[in-house]
N, C-alpha and C positions, 0 to 999 in steps of 0.2 A: 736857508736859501737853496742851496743842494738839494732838499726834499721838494720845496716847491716845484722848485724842477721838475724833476722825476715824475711828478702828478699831473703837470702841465702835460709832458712826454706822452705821459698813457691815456690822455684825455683824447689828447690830439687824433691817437693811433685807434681807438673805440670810435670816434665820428668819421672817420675815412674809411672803417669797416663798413659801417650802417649806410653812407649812402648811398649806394649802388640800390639797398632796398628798399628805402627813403623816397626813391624816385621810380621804382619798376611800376611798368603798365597795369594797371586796377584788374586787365581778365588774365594774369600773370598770379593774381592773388589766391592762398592756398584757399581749399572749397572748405565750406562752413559746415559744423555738425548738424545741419536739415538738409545738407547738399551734398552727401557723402555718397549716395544711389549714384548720382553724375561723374563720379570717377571712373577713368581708365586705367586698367593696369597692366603693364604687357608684360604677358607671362609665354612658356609654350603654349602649344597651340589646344590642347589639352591637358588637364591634370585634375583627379577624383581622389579625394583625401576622405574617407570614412572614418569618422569615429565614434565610439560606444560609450556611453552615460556609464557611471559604477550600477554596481547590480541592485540598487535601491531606485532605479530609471529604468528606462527603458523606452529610452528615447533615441534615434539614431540620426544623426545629423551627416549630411553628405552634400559640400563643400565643392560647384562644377566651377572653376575657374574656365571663361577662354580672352581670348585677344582683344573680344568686343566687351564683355560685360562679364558680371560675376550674380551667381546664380546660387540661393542657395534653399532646399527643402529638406523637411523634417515630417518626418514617420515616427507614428507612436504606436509600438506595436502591442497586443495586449499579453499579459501575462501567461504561458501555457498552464494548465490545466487536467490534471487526471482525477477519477475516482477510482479505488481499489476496494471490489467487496471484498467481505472475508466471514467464510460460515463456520460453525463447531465441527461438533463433533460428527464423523460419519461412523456410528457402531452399527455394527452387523450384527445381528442375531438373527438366530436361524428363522424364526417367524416371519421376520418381514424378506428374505430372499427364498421362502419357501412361497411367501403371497404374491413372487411374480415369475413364476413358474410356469413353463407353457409343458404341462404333461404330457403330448402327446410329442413334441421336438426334444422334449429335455430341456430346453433353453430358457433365458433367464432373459426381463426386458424390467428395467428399472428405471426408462421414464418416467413412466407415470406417474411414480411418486416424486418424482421433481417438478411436474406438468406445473402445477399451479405456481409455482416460486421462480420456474424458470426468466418469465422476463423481468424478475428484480434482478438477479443475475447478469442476463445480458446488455441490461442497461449499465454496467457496470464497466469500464476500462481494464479492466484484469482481474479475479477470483480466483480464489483461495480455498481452500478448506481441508478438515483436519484427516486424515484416511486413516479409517482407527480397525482396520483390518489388512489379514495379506490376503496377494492374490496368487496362492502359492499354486494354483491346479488344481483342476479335478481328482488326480491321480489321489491326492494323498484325501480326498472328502471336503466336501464345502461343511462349516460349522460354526456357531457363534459362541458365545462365553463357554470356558475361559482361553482358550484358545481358537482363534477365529481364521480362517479361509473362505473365501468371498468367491463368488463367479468375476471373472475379469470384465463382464457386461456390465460393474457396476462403476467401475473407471471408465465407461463408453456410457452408461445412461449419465453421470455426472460430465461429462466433457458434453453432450449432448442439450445438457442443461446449462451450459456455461459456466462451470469450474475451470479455472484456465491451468494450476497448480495445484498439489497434494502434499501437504507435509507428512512424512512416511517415518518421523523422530517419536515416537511413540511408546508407550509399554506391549505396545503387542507386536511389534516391530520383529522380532524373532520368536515368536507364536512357533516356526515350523524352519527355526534354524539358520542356518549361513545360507542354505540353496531357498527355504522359502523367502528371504529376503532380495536373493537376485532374482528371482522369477519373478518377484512382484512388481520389481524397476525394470524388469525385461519386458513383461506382462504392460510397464505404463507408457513403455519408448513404442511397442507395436503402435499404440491407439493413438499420437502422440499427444500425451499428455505429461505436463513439464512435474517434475517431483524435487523435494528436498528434503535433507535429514539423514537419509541412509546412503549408502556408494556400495560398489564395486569392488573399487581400487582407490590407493592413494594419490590418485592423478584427479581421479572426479570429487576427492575431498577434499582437493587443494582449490580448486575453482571457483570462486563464489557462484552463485545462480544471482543474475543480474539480467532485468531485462528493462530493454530500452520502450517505455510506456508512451507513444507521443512524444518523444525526443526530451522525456525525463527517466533518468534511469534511476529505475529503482534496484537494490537487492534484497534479496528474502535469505535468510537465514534459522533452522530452524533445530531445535534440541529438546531431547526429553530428559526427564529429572529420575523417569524410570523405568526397567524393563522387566518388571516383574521375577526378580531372579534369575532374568537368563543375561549369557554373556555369549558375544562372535566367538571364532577361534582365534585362542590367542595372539596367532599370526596374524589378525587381522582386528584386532582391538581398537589400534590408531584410528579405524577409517571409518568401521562400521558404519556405526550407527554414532551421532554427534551427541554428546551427552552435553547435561547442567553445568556446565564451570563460567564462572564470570569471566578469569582472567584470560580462557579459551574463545569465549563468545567475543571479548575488547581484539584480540588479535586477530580474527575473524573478520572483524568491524573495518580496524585498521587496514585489511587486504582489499578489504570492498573497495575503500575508498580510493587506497592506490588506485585501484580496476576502474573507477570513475562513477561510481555510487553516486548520485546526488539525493537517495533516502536510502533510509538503511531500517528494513522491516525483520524482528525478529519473533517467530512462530516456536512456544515455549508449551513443553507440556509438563505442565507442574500441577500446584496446590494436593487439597486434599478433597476427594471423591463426596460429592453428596453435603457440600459446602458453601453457602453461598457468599462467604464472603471469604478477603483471601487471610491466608495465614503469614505469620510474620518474616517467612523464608518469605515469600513471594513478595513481600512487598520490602524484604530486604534488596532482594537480586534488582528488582525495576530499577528501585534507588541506582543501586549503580550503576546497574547499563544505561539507564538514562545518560549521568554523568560521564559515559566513554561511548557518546556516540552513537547509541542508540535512537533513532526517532520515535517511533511504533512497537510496543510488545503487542501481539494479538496471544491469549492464554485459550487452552485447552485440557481436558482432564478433568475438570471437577464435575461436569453434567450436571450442572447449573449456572445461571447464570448470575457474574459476578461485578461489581462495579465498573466503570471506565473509572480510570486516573485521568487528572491532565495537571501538569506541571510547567513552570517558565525555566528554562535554561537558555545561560548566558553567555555568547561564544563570539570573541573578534567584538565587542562593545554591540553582541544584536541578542536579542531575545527572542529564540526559539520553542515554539509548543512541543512539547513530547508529552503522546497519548500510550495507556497504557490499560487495556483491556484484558481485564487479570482472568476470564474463563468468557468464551462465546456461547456454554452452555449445548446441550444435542442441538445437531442441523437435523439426522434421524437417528431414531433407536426404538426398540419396541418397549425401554421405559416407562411407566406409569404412573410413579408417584411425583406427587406435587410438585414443581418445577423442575422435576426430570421429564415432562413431556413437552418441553419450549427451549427455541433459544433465539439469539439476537444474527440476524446479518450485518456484520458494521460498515458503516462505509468509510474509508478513510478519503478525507479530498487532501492532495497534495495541487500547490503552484508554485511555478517556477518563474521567478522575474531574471533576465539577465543570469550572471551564473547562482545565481542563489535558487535551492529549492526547500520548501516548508511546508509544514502541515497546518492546515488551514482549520480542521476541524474533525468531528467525529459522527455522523448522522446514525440512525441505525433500524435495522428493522425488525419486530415480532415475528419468529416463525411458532407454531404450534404443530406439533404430529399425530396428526388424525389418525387414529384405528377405527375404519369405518366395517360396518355388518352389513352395509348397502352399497354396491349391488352383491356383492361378495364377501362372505365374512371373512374378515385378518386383513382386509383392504387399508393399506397405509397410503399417508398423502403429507406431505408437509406442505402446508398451508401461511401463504401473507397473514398477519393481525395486524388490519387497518379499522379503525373503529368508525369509519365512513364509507367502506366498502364492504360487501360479502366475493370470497374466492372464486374464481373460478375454478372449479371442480369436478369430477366424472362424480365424485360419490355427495352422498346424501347426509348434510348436515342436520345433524336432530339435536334438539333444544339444548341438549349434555351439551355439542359441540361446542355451540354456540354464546352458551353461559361460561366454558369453560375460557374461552376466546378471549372474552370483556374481560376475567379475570386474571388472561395472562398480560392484558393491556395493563392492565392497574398493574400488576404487581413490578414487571418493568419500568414503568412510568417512574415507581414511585423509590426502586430498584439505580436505575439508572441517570436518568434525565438530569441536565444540569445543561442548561441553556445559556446560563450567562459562562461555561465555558466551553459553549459550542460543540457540545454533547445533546442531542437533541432527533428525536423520530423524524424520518424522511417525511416531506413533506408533499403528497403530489397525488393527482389524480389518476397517472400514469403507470404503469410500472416503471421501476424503472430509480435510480437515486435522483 
């Protein structure tokens, strides 16, 4: 009886809550989910609350509350976008900076042998390439193999041609010692053209080279595997010149990224000379720079050209591409045997969604190095290999050239090409990536 009670009690006290709502006015009644646009909401009289999708979006929704009504639009903004060329090797021998020779000024104009390649280049978001000589002065004699000194005209015809940067981590890098190696970074700040690999000082070795590409910042990092025998002074061993070590390159890597790297390009002068395919040092070291961090090897040194890699690496549950281009093979050199007269421009396409930045793909282009006997003999040109266009060019393509051409297409083609992992010949009627 006692319990009936009690239930009776809290019956009673649940229907004297409810009717108050039992009986409220019908436009008193809360708005229905098709009628939720019809609400007011009083807030201040202003307030903009932004907020950003995860970096797999890239969607930005911005939220105008005011007194009268709520408001709200969406932008979708596209993902940013860069491409970075990147060409071989630049050897100097004395033939081809004796073929741009003005004898009567003394002067040196190294144009022209860029003229034709130049607007693949410029079409390009930022270039690269390998500087496989110093530019130590006149003083001490311009010369090519084995120790080479270059007219400094040829960091002004290359900047002129759109080379944005020089990796200067090479075997020939102390060719003419501690003073031809400042002269040569002194020789690249005059013209201003950006370099990496060699320093100064311990202040300019500690700095990564990171440049902000399109409001994607990439860094280039570059070392060589050799220097021919020679060594800095030993006071100055730390800084020189960056040498081959993994566990140097990973700390390197790591500093970038502190500095705000969102790519991390590493310019490696390795393998073995006169080799087209790589050696198992070279495809030991990728393996692990990839795995610390590495996005991009671009390879140098063998003057030929060598395969792209491409690998998936797995970081935070995302799957990233790392490409790995073990030799870009001569951009010029007055070489002449069989695949020492070609090499690839590659284009790397990097996009950035939100804070994530990736490598999209690898495209690449044929060069070939003309030695033409028309108009003038010892006439060098590096030349596009587009097998749907002919170059434009001051000198005169004869049948040699031209056979030679198709068959640097094929052997590239067949050499590199790998489409289904977006490794693949630019594709265009333009110059241009």
């Amino acid at each position: 009886m006692r319990n009936a009670l009690k239930a009776l009690g809290a019956t009673l006290v649940v229907i004297a809550l409810c009717l108050p709502l039992m009986f409220m006015p019908a436009d008193n009644a809360q708005t229905s989910g098709t009628q939720v646009w019809q609400a007011t909401v009083t807030v201040p009289p202003t307030v903009v609350v932004t907020t950003t999708l995860p970096p797999s979006e890239t969607t930005t929704t911005t939220t105008l509350v005011t007194a009268e009504a709520t408001t709200t639009t969406t932008t979708t903004e596209p993902p940013l976008s860069i491409t970075i060329a990147a060409a071989g090797d630049v050897l100097m021998h004395e033939s081809i900076f004796e073929s741009v020779k003005d004898e009567k000024s003394g002067s040196y104009d190294f144009r022209p042998i860029f003229a034709p390649v130049a607007p693949y280049l410029f079409g390009a978001d930022y270039a690269v390439a390998n500087l496989e000589t110093c530019l130590a002065g006149p003083e001490l004699g311009y010369s090519g193999y084995p120790s080479m000194n270059s007219p400094v005209s040829l960091a002004y015809g290359l900047k002129m041609s759109g080379i944005d940067l020089v990796t200067t981590a090479n075997n020939h890098a102390l060719d003419f010692g501690w003073e031809g190696l400042v002269s040569t970074l002194d020789a690249l700040d005059r013209i201003g053209m950006d370099h990496v690999g060699t320093y100064r000082s311990a202040e300019e070795r500690r700095a990564p080279h990171i440049v902000d590409i399109q409001g994607i910042r990439v860094a280039f990092l570059s070392y060589t595997d050799w220097l021919n025998g020679l060594n800095p002074p030993e006071e100055r061993a730390g800084y020189a010149v960056n040498r081959l070590d993994v566990d140097a390159i990973a700390e390197d890597v790591m500093v970038a990224r502190m500095w705000g790297a969102d790519i991390v390009i590493t310019l490696l002068h390795w393998g073995d000379e006169n080799e087209r395919w790589p050696n198992e040092a070279q495809i030991e070291v990728a393996r692990e720079l990839r795995s610390r961090g590495v996005d991009v090897i671009l390879g140098a040194h063998p003057h030929m050209v060598q395969p792209i890699g491409h690998v998936f690496d797995f970081d935070s549950w995302r799957v990233n591409d790392k490409y790995v281009a073990y030799s870009l093979g001569n951009f010029v050199s007055a070489q002449r045997l069989r695949y020492q007269d070609s090499g690839l421009i590659a284009y790397v396409h990097i996009e950035k969604k939100g804070l994530r930045a990736y490598v999209t793909g690898i495209s690449y282009l044929p060069v070939y190095v003309q030695r033409s006997f028309e108009p003038t003999p010892g006439t060098y040109r590096v030349l596009p290999v587009l097998p749907w266009s002919q170059p434009e060019t001051d000198t005169v393509l004869t049948k040699d050239d031209k056979e030679r051409m198709n068959r640097v297409w094929d052997e590239l083609r067949s050499h590199v090409y790998r489409p289904d992992e977006n490794i693949a010949p630019i594709i265009t009627s333009d110059p241009g990536p």
